[in-house]
C-alpha positions as CSV (number, residue, x, y, z in Angstrom):
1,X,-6.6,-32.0,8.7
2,X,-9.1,-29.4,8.0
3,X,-7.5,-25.8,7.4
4,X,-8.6,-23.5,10.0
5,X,-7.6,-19.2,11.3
6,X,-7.1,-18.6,14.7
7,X,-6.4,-15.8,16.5
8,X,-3.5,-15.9,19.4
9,X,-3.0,-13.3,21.7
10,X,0.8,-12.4,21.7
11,X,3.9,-13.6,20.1
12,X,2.8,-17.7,20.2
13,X,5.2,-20.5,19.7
14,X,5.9,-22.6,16.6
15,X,3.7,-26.0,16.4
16,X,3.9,-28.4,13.9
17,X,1.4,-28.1,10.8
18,X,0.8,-24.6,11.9
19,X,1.7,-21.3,10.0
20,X,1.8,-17.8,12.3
21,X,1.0,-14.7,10.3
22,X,1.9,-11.6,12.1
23,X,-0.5,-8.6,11.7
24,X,-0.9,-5.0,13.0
25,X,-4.0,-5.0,15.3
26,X,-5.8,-2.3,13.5
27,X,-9.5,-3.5,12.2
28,X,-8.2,-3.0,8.9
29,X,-4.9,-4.8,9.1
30,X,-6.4,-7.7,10.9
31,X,-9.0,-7.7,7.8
32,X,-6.6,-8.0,5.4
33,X,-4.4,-10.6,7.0
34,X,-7.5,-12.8,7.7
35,X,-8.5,-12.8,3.9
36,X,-4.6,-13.7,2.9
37,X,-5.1,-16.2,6.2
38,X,-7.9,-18.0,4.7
39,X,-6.9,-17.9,0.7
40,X,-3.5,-19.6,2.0
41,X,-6.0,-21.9,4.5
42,X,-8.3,-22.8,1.6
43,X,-5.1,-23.7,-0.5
44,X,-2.8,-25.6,1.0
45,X,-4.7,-27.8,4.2
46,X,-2.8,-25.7,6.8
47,X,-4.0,-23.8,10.0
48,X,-3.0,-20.8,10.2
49,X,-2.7,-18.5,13.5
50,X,-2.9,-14.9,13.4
51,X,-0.3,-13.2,16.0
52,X,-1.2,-9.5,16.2
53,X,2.1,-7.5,16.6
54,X,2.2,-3.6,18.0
55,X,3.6,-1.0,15.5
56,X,4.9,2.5,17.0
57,X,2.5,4.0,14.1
58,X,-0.1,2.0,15.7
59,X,0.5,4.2,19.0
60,X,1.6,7.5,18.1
61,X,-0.3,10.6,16.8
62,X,2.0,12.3,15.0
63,X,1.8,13.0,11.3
64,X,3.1,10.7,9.2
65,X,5.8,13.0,8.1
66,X,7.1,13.5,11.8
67,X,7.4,9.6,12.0
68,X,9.3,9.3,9.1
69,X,6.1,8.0,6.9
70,X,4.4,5.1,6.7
71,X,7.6,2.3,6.9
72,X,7.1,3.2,10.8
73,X,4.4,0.5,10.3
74,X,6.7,-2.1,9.1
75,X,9.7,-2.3,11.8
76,X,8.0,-3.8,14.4
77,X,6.2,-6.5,12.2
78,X,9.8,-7.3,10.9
79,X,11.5,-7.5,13.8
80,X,8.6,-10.4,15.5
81,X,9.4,-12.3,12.1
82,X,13.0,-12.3,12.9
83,X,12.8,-12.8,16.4
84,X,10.6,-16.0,14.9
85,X,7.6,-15.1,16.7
86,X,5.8,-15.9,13.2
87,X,6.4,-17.2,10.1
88,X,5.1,-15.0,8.0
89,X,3.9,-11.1,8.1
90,X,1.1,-9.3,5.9
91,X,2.1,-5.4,5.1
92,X,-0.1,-3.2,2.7
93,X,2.5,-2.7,0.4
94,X,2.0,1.0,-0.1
95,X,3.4,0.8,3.5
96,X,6.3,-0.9,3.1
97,X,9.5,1.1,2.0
98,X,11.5,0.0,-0.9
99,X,15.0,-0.7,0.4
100,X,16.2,-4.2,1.1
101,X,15.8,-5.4,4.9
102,X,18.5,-7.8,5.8
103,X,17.4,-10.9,6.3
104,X,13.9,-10.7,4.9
105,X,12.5,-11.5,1.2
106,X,8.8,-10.2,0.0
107,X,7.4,-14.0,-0.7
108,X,4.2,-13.3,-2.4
109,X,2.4,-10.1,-3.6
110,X,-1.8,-11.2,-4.2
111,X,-4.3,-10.4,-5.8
112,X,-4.8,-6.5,-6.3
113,X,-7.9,-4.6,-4.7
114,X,-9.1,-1.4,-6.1
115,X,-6.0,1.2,-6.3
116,X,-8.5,4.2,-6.5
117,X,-8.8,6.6,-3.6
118,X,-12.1,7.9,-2.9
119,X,-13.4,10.8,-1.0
120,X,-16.3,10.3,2.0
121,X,-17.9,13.2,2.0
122,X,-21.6,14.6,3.6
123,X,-25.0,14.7,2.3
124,X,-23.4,13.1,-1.3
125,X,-21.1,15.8,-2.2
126,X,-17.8,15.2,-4.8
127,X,-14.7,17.1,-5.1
128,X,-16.1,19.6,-7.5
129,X,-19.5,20.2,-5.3
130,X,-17.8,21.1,-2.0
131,X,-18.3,24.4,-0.5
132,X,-15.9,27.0,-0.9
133,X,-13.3,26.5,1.8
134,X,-14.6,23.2,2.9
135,X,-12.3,21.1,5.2
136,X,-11.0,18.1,3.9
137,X,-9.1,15.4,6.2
138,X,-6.2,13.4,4.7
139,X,-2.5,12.5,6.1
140,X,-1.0,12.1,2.8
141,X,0.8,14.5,1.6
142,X,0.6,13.3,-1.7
143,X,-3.4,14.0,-1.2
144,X,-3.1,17.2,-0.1
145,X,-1.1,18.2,-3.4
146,X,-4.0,16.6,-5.5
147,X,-7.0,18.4,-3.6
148,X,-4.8,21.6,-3.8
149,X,-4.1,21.3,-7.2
150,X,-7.9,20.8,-8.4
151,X,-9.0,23.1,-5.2
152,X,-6.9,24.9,-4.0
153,X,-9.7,26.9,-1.9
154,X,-10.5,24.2,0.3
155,X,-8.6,23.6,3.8
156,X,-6.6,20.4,4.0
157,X,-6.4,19.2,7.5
158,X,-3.7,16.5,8.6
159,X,-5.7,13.8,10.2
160,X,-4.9,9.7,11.5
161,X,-6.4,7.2,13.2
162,X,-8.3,4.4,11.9
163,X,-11.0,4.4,9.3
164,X,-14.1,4.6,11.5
165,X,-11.7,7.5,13.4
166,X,-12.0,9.5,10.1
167,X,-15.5,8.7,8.8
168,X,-16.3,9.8,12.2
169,X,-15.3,12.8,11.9
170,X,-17.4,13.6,8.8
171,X,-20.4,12.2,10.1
172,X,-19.9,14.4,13.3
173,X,-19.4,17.8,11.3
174,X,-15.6,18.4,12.3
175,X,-14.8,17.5,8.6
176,X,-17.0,18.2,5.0
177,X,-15.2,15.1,4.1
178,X,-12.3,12.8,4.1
179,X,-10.2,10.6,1.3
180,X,-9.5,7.2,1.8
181,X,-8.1,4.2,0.0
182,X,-10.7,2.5,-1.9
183,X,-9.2,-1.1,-1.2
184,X,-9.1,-0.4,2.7
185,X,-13.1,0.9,2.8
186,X,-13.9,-2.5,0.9
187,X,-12.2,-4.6,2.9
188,X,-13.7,-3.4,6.2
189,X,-17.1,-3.4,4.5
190,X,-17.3,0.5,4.7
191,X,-17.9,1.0,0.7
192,X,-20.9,2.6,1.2
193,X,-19.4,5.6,2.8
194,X,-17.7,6.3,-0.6
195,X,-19.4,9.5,-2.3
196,X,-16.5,9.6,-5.4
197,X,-14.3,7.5,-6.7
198,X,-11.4,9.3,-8.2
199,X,-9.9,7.7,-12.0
200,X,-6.2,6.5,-11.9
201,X,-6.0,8.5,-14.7
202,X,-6.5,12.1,-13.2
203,X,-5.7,10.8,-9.4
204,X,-2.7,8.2,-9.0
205,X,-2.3,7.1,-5.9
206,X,0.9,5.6,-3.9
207,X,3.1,2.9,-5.5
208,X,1.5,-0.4,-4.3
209,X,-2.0,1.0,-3.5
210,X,-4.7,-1.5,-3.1
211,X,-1.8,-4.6,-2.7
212,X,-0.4,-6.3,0.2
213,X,2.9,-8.4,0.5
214,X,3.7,-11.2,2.5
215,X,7.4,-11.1,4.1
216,X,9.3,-13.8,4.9
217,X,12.8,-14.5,6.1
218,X,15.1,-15.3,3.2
219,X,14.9,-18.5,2.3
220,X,11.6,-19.6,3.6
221,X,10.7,-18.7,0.0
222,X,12.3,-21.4,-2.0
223,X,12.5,-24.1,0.4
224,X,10.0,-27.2,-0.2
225,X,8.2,-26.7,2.8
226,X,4.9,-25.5,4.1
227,X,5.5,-21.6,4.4
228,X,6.6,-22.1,0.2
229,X,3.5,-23.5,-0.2
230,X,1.5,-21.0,1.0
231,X,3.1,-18.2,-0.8
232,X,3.1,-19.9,-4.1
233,X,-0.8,-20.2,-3.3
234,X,-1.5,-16.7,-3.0
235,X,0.6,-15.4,-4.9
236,X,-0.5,-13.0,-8.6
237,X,2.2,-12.6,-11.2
238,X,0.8,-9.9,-12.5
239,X,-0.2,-7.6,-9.4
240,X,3.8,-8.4,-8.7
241,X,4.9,-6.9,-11.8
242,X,2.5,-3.9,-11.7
243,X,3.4,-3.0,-8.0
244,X,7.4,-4.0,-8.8
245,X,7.2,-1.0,-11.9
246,X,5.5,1.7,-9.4
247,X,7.8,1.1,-6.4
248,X,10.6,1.1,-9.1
249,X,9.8,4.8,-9.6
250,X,9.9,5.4,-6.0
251,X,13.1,3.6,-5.2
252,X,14.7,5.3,-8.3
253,X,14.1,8.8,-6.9
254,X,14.9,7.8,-3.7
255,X,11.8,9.0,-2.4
256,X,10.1,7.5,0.8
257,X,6.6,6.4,0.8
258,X,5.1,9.1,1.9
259,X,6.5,11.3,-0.4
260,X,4.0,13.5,-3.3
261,X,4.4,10.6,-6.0
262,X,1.7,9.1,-7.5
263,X,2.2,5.9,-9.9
264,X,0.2,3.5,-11.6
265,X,1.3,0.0,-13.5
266,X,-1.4,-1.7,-15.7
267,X,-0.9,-5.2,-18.2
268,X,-2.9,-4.8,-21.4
269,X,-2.6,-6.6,-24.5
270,X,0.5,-7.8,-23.9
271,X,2.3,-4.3,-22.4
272,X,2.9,-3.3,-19.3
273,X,2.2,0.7,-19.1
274,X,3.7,2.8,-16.5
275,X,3.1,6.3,-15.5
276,X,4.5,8.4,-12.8
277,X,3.5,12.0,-11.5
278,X,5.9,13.7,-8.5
279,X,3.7,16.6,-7.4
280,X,5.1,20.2,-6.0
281,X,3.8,20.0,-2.0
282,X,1.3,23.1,-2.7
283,X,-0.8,21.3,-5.7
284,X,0.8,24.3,-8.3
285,X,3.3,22.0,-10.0
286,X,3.6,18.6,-11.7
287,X,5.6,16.4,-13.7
288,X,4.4,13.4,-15.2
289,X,6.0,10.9,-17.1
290,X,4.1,7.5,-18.8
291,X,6.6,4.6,-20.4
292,X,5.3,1.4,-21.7
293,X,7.4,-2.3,-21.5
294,X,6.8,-5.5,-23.5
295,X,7.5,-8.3,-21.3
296,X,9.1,-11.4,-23.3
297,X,6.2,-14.0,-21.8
298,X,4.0,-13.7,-18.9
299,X,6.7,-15.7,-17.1
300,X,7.6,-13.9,-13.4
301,X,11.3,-13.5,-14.3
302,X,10.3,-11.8,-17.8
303,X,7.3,-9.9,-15.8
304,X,9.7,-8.4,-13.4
305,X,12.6,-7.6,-15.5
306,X,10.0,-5.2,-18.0
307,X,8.9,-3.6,-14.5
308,X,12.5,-2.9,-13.8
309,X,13.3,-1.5,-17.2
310,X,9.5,0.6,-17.5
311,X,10.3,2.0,-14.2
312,X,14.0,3.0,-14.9
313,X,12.9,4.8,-17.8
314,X,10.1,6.6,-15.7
315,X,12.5,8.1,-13.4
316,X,15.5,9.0,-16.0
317,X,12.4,11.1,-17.4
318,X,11.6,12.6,-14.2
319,X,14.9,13.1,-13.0
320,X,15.4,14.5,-16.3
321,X,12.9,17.2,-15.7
322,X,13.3,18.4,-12.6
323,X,11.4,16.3,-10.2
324,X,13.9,15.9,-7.1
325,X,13.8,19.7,-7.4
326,X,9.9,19.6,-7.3
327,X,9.5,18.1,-3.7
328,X,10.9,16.7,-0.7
329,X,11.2,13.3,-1.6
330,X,12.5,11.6,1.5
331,X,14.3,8.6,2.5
332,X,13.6,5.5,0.2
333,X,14.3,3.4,3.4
């Protein structure tokens, strides 16, 4: 059989030798689920059918904070998968809150893209060449505490839609510029609008950033079949770990995913490094706390209990501090 991605369009029915992905319908969901569609294509011999699935973030314009942030993409995608209108659903991870869903297991975590968010801005300009009081578009407020805190002139303006939605603005003069997620601008071929790249270092960015995981029911994950396959195909040990030790933090401080937390998780030479930094709303505050682990092999069972234990430590240092005094973290559900 040769391996093929197809596109249905609604909830379509099971067929034999045939794997249904659920997706959000946005261009830059629907990107990213093709590119897991293909790698799991590619890999295992199977077609694979992309059901696009309806989110109530995908429909209302409300802030992210009025919805309840970002898990408001999820729900619907989990509900088709248990409703078995697919049989598997793609998230971006940073999306995806941390507490357990009954029923459902995250199957495979792939490859990371670039973590790094970037700002779009006109005629070339960076973060340290924009006009006083330029207006800069971003829903996050995690964002708006890091523009404030290097510039704390400029006017941060709360802003959705889709990618081409907020490069539009810019390019039409309503904005001086906008940030956006480094991964999302590659994958929709948009990396050219990218004016600055901001380091990890000096700019985390949400727990998960630049990953996506694949959900499946529980279950589907260790049984010999062909939706086992497929995640074992896709799925990067490492990236798992990384993303486990940042959304560690985020669970431990009970802090939803749109909440002013910024954490990144790198493997080097053997150690998995972890750093953390909860930001006060207005940019004038911070706490920051960095922890390293060494896993006992590159095994995913020793991988994931050193992103447990880095992260733990994270928080108690936070906690420790003052953080859940800092900001309002949210719900970590």
């Amino acid at each position: 059989m040769s391996a093929s991605v197809s596109r249905a369009s609604g909830p379509s029915e099971r067929r034999n030798g045939v794997l249904r992905v659920g997706t959000r319908g946005s261009a830059l969901a629907v990107a990213q689920t093709t590119a897991v569609s293909e790698a799991i294509a590619k890999a295992t011999g199977l077609d694979v059918e992309l059901v696009t699935v309806t989110t109530h973030g995908d429909t209302s314009r409300d802030s992210l904070a009025d919805l309840g942030g970002t898990g408001v993409f999820a729900t619907a995608l989990r509900d088709a998968l248990l409703a078995d209108e697919c049989d598997l659903i793609v998230h971006s991870l940073k999306d995806l809150p941390t507490g357990d869903y009954p029923g459902l297991v995250i199957g495979a975590v792939p490859k990371r893209a670039d973590a790094r968010d970037t700002l779009c801005a006109r005629d070339g300009l960076t973060l340290e060449t924009l006009p006083e009081g330029a207006r800069v578009g971003t829903g996050s407020p995690r964002r708006v505490a890091q523009l404030k805190a290097k510039r704390p002139d400029l006017e941060v303006v709360d802003i959705r839609g889709n990618v081409d939605t907020r490069l539009g603005r810019v390019a039409e003069g309503d904005l001086d510029a906008v940030v956006l997620a480094a991964a999302g601008l590659g994958r929709l071929g948009r990396s050219d609008s990218v004016t600055e790249s901001f380091p990890l270092s000096e700019v985390p960015t949400a727990p998960g950033q630049g990953a996506l995981a694949i959900e499946v029911r529980a279950g589907d994950e260790t049984r010999h079949g062909p939706i086992a396959k497929a995640l074992s195909a896709v799925d990067h040990a490492t990236t798992r770990a990384c993303v486990t030790a940042e959304r560690t933090v985020l669970a431990g401080l009970e802090a939803g995913c749109a909440a002013p937390i910024g954490a990144t998780a790198i493997i080097d030479d053997g150690l998995l490094f972890l750093t953390a930094t909860v930001y006060r709303p207005d940019g004038t505050e911070q706490l920051t706390a960095s922890h390293a682990a060494t896993p006992d092999s590159l095994s995913r069972n020793d991988l994931a209990a050193a992103a447990r234990d880095v992260g733990d430590r994270v928080v108690a240092e936070l906690l420790g501090a003052g953080a859940a005094g800092l900001a309002p973290l949210g719900s970590a559900r």
